[in-house]
C-alpha positions as CSV (number, residue, x, y, z in Angstrom):
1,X,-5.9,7.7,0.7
2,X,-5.8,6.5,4.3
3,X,-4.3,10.1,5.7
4,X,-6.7,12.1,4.1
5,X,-9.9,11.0,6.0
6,X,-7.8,10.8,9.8
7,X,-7.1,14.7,9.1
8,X,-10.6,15.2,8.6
9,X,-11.2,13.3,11.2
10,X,-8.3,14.8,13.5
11,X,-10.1,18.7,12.3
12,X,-13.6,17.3,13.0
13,X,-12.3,16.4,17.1
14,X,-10.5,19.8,17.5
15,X,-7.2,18.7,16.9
16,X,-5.0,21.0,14.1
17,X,-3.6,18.8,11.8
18,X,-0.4,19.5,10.0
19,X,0.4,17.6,6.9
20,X,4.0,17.4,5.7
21,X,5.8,15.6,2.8
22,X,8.8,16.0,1.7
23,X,8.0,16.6,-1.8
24,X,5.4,18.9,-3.2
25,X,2.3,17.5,-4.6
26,X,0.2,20.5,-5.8
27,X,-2.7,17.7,-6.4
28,X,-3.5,17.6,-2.6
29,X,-3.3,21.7,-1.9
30,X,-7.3,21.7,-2.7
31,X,-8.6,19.2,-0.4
32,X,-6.1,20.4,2.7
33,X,-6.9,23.7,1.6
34,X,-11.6,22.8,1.6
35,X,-10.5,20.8,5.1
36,X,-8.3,23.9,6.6
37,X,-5.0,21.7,6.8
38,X,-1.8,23.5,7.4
39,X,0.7,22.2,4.3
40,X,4.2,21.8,4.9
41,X,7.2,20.6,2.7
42,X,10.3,19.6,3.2
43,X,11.8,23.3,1.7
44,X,10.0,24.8,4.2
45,X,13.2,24.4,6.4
46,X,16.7,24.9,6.0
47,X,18.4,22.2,6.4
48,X,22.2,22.5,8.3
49,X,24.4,19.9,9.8
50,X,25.6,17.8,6.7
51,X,29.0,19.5,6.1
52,X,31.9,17.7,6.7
53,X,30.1,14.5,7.2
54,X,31.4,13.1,3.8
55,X,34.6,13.9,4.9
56,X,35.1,11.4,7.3
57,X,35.6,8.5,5.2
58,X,39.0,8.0,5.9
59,X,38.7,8.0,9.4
60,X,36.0,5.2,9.3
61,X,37.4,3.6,6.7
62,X,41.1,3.1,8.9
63,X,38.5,2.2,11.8
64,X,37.2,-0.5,9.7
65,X,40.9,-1.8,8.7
66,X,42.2,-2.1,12.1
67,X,39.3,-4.0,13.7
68,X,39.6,-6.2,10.8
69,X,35.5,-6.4,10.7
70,X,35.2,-8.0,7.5
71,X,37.7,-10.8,8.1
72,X,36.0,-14.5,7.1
73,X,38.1,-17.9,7.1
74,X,41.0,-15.9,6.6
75,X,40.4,-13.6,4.1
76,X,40.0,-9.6,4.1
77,X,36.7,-9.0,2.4
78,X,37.4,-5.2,3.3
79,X,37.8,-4.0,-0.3
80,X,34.6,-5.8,-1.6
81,X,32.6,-4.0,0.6
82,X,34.5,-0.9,0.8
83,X,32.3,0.7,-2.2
84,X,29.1,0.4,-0.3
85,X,30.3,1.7,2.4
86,X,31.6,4.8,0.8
87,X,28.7,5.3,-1.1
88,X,27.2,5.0,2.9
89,X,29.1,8.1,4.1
90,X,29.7,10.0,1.5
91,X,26.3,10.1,-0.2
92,X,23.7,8.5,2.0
93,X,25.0,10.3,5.8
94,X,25.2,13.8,4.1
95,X,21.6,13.5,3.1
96,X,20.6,11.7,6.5
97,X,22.1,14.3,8.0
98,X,19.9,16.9,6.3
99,X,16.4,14.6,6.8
100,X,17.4,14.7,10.2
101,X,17.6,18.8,10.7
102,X,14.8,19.1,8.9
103,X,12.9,16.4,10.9
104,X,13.7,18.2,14.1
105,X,12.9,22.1,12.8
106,X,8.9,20.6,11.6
107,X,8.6,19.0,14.9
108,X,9.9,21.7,17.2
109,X,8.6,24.7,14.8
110,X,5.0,23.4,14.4
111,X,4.7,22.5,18.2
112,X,3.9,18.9,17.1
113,X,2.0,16.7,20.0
114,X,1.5,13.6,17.9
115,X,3.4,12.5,15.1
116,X,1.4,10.1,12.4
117,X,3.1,8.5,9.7
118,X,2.0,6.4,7.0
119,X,4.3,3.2,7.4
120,X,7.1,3.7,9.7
121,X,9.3,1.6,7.8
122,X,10.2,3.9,4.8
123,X,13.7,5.9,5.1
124,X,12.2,9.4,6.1
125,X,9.2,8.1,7.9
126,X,11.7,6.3,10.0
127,X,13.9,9.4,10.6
128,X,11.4,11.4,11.6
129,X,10.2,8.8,14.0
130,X,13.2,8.9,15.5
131,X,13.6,12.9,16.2
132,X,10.2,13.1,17.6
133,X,11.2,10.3,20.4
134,X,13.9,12.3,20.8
135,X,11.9,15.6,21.6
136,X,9.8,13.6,23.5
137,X,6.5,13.9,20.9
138,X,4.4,10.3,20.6
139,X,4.0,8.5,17.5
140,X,1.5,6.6,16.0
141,X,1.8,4.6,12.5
142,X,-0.6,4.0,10.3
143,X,0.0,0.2,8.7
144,X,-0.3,0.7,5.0
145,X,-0.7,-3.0,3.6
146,X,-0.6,-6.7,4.4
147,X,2.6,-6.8,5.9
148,X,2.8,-10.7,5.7
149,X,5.1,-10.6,2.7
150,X,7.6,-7.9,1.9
151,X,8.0,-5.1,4.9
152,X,9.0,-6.7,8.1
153,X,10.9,-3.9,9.7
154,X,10.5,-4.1,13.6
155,X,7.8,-1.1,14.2
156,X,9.3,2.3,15.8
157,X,6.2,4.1,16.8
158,X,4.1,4.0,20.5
159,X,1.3,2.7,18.8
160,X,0.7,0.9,15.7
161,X,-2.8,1.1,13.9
162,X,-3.9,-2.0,12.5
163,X,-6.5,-2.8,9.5
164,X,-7.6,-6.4,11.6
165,X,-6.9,-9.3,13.7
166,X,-4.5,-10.9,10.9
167,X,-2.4,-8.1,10.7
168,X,-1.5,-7.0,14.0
169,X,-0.5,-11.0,14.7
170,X,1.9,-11.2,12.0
171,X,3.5,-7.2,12.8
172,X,3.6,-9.3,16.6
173,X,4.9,-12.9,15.0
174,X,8.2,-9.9,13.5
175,X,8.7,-8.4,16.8
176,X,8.4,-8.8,20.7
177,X,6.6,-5.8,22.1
178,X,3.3,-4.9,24.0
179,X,0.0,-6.7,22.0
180,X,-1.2,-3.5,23.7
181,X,0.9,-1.4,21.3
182,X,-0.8,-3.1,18.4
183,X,-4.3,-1.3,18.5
184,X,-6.8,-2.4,15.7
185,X,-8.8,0.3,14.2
186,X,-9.4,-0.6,10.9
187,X,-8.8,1.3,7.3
188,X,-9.4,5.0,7.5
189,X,-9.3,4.4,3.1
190,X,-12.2,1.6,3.5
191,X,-14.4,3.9,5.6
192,X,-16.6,5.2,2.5
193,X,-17.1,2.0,1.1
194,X,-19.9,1.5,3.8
195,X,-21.5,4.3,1.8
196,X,-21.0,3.5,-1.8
197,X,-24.0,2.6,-4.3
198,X,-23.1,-0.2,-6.9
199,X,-26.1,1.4,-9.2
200,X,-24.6,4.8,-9.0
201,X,-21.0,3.7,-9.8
202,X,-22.2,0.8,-12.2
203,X,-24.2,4.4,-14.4
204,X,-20.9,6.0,-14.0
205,X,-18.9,3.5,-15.5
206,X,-21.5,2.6,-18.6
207,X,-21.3,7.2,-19.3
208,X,-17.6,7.0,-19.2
209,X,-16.8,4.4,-21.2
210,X,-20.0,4.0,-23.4
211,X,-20.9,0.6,-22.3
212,X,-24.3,-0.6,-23.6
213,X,-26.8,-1.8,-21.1
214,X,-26.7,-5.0,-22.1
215,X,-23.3,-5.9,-21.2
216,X,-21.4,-7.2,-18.4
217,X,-18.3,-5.6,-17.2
218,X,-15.4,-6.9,-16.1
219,X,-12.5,-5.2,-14.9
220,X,-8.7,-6.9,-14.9
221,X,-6.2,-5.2,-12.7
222,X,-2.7,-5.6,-14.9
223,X,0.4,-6.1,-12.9
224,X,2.8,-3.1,-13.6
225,X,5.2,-3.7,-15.9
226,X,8.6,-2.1,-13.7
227,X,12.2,-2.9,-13.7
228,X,13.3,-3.2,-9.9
229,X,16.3,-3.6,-7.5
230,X,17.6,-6.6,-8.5
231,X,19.7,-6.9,-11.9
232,X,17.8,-4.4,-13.8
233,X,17.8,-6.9,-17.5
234,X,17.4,-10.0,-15.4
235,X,14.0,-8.7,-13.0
236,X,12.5,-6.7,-15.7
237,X,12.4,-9.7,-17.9
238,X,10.9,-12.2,-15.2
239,X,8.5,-8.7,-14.1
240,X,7.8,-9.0,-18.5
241,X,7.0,-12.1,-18.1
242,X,4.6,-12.6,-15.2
243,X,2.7,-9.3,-16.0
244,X,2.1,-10.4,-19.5
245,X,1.1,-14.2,-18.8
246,X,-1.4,-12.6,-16.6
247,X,-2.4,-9.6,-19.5
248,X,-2.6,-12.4,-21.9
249,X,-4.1,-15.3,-19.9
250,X,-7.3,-13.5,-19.3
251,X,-7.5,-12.2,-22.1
252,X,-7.5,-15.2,-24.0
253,X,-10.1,-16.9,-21.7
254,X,-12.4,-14.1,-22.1
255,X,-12.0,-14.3,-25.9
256,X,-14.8,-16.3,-27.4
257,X,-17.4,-14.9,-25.0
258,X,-19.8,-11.9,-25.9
259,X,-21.8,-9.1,-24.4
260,X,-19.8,-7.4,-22.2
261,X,-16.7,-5.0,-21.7
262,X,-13.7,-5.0,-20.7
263,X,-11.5,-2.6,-18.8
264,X,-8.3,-3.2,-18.2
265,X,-6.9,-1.2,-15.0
266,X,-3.2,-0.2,-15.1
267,X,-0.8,0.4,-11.6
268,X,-0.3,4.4,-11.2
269,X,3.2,3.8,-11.5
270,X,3.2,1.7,-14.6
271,X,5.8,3.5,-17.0
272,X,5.2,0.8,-19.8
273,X,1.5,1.7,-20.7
274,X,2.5,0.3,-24.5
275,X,2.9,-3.1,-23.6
276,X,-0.9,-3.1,-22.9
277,X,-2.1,-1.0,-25.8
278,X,-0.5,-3.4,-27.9
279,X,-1.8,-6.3,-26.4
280,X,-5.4,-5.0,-26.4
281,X,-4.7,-3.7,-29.6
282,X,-4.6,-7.4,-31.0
283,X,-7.8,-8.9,-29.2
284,X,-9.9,-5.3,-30.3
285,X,-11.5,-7.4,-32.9
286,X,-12.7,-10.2,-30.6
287,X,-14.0,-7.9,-27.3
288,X,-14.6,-4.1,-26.5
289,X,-11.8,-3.0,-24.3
290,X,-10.9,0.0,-22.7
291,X,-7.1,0.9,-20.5
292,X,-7.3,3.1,-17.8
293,X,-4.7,4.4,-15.2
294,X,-6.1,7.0,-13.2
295,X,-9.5,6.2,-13.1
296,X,-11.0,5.8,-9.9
297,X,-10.3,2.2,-8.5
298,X,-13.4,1.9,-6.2
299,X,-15.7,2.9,-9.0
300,X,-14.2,0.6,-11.3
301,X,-15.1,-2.2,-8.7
302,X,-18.0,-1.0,-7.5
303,X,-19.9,-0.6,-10.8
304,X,-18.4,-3.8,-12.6
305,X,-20.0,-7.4,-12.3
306,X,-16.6,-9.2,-11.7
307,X,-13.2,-8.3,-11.1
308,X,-10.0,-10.2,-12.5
309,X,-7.0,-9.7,-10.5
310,X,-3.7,-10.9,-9.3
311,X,-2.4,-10.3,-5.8
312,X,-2.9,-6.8,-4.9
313,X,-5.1,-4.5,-2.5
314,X,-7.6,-4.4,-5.1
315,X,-8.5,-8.4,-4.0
316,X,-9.3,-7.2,-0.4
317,X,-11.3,-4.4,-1.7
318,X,-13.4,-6.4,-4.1
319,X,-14.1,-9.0,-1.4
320,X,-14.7,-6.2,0.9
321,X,-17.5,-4.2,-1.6
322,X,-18.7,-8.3,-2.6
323,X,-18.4,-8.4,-5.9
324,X,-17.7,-11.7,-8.0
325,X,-13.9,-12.4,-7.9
326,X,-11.1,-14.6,-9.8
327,X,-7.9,-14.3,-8.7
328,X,-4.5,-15.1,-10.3
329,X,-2.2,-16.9,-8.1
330,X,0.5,-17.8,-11.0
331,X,3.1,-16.6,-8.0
332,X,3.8,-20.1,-5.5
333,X,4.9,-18.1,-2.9
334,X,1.7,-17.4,-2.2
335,X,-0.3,-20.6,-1.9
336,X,-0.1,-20.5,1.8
337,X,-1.9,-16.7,1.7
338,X,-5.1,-16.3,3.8
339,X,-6.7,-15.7,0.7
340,X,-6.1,-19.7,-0.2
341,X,-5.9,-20.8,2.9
342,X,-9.4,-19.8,4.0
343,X,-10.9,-20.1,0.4
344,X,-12.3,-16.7,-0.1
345,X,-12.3,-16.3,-4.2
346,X,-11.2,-18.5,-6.9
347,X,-8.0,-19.1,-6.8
348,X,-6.3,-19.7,-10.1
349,X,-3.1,-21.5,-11.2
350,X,-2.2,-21.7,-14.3
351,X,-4.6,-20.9,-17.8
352,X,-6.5,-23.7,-18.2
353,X,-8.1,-23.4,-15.0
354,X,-8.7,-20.0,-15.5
355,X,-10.6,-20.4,-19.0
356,X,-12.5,-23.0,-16.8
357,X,-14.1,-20.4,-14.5
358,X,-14.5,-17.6,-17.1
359,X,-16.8,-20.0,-19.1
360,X,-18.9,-20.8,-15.8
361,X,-19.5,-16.8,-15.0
362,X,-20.8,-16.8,-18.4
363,X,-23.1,-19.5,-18.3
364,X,-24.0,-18.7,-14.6
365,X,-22.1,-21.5,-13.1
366,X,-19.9,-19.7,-10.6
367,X,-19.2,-20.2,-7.6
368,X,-20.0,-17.7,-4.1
369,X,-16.7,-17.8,-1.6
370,X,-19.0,-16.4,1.0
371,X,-18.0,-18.2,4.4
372,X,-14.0,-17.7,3.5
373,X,-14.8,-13.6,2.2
374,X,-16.5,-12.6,5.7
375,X,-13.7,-14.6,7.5
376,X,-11.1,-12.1,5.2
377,X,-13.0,-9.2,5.9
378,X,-13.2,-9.6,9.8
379,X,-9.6,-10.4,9.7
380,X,-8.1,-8.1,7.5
381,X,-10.8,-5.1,7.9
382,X,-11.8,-5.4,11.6
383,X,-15.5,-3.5,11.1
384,X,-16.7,-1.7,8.4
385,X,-18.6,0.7,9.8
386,X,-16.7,3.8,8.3
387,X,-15.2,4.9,11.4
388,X,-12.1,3.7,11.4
389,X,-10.3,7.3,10.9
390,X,-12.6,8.4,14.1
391,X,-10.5,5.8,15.9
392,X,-7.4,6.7,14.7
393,X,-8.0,10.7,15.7
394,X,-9.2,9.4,19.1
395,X,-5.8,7.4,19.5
396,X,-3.9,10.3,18.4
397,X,-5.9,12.5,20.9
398,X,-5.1,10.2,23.5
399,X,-1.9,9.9,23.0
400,X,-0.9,13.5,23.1
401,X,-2.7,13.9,25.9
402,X,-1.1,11.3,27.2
403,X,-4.3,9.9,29.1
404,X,-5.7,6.6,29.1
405,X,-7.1,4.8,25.9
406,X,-9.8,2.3,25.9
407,X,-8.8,-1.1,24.5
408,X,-10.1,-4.7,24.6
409,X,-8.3,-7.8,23.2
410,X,-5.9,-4.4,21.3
411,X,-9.5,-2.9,19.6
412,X,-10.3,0.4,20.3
413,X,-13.8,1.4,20.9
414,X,-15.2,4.7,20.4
């Protein structure tokens, strides 16, 4: 969402963007296609250099044994990590190997001036970071969340582009480099929210889902059920857990109330879509409720009177589109967030409290976070003014022309 409008925008300037994943996606072959963008995947090139790479194990291995480099207080912990490493270079440097071949034929083949990645801290992103600097080609990253909590990876790219203020001082607070490398543009995905009509998205909503005039709608954003990396039984049942105190906590405070629907908005990725239906499935009686995956999350927000949420980007876009907003903060790692700190939405700790606010939107006692929102959306959004992907194809212009970019206090201006 944040690539798309930057290759318009990089086609509208006279650049020729060329957008290349490594896997195909034959949902995005129409709008490159309407925007003339050259498509490229990863089978596109043939990748070489991976034989024999597996095939020095033993030598590193015997390495590894002589210089003794997993001695500790006197004991050899060499055959407790042996199996990682292994798995390291007989698996992972084979297929590095390959990511790295093919990193180096797009780059040369396509006569690439700038490279643009979406996050430079994901495995291939990374890679093909590092061959461009090799060939000489400038990069530029586009920073694809809050990085406060989660992705710290020190930054690879010439430039980083940042959503706001907030977010370039904590990618700064990770690493020492040039402020001057940290340029805020803003979100190239936010730019069309400066052109969105709550009427037109609100009729949208009440035609999809058959939602009389009369009621209010409320959208929940459900946090995905998903197993994850650490030990599968032990994270899927605390992920079970969390996402269905939050499923079931709203629902319970919204039970009792009448006139209006609800929607319940599931994560793309969620692979356990039952565990809602069956939930909603036992409060049908008491509410109308519709569960929606793909549906359009900026219409859903847009068009609804209040939004229900835990921490996700959907909390920065409903502050950012100002609509009425309680958030879930069951999670204590994040009572020192912005979001809290700054007191830009309700923030909500356990159920009672949240049964306490859903009866004051109903009987028109809640609570505007104004000061705290606008302090969010300068910090975290920079200017909404939908030109932020104009300001990332002028950096990217600028930088493969390697001519001077204008920047005050790391903002650049058009």
């Amino acid at each position: 969402s944040m690539m798309f409008p930057v290759l318009k925008a990089c086609r509208d300037q006279g650049l020729t963007p060329v957008y290349f994943q490594k896997k195909f996606g034959p949902k995005l072959l129409k709008p490159l296609g309407e925007w003339s963008v050259i498509f490229k995947v990863y089978e596109d090139y043939t990748a070489h250099g991976s034989e024999g790479v597996a095939n020095r194990f033993p030598e590193v291995r015997k390495i590894i044994e002589d210089l003794r480099m997993f001695d500790w207080d006197g004991m050899d912990l060499t055959s407790v990590v042996m199996k990682r490493i292994d798995f390291l270079i007989r698996v992972k440097s084979p297929m590095l190997a390959r990511d790295i071949d093919v990193a180096y034929q797009f780059l040369s083949r396509e006569n690439v001036k700038t490279l643009i990645v979406d996050e430079d801290v994901t495995e291939f992103s990374r890679t093909l970071v590092c061959a461009a600097k090799a060939l000489g080609v400038k990069t530029l990253e586009l920073v694809h969340g809050v990085p406060a909590y989660g992705k710290g990876a020190r930054r690879l790219c010439d430039k980083i582009a940042c959503w706001g203020p907030y977010i370039k001082d904590v990618l700064l607070s990770k690493q020492e480099r040039d402020p001057g490398d940290f340029v805020i543009t803003g979100n190239p995905a936010f730019d069309h929210l400066s052109r969105r009509h709550v009427e037109t998205d609100k009729a949208a909503l009440r035609r999809r889902f058959r939602i009389p005039s009369h009621h209010r709608i409320i959208v929940l954003i459900a946090k995905p059920f998903k197993p994850g990396t650490l030990p599968g039984l032990i994270h899927l049942h605390r992920n079970r857990r969390d996402s269905e105190r939050i499923l079931y906590s709203a629902l319970n405070a919204l039970s009792g109330h009448g006139n209006f629907t609800l929607i319940v908005k599931l994560h793309p990725k969620d692979k356990h879509k039952q565990v809602t239906l069956d939930a909603v499935r036992a409060y049908g009686e008491y509410m109308k409720i519709r569960v929606v995956q793909n549906f359009d999350i900026f219409t859903l927000i847009n068009g609804c009177d209040l939004v229900i949420s835990p921490f996700s980007t959907a909390v920065l876009e409903a502050m950012l589109l100002a609509k009425k907003l309680i958030l879930l903060n069951f999670n204590e790692s994040f009572y020192d967030h912005p979001y809290m700190k700054w007191n830009a939405a309700y923030s909500i700790r356990n159920e009672g409290e949240l049964k306490t606010v859903v009866d004051g939107y109903f009987t028109n006692h809640f609570q505007d976070h104004w000061e705290g929102r606008n302090k969010i959306i300068e910090q975290f959004a920079h200017a909404l003014d939908g030109r932020s992907a104009n300001r990332v194809a002028d950096l990217a212009r600028n930088l493969s022309n390697d001519s001077n970019i204008e920047i005050t206090e790391g903002v650049l201006h058009d």
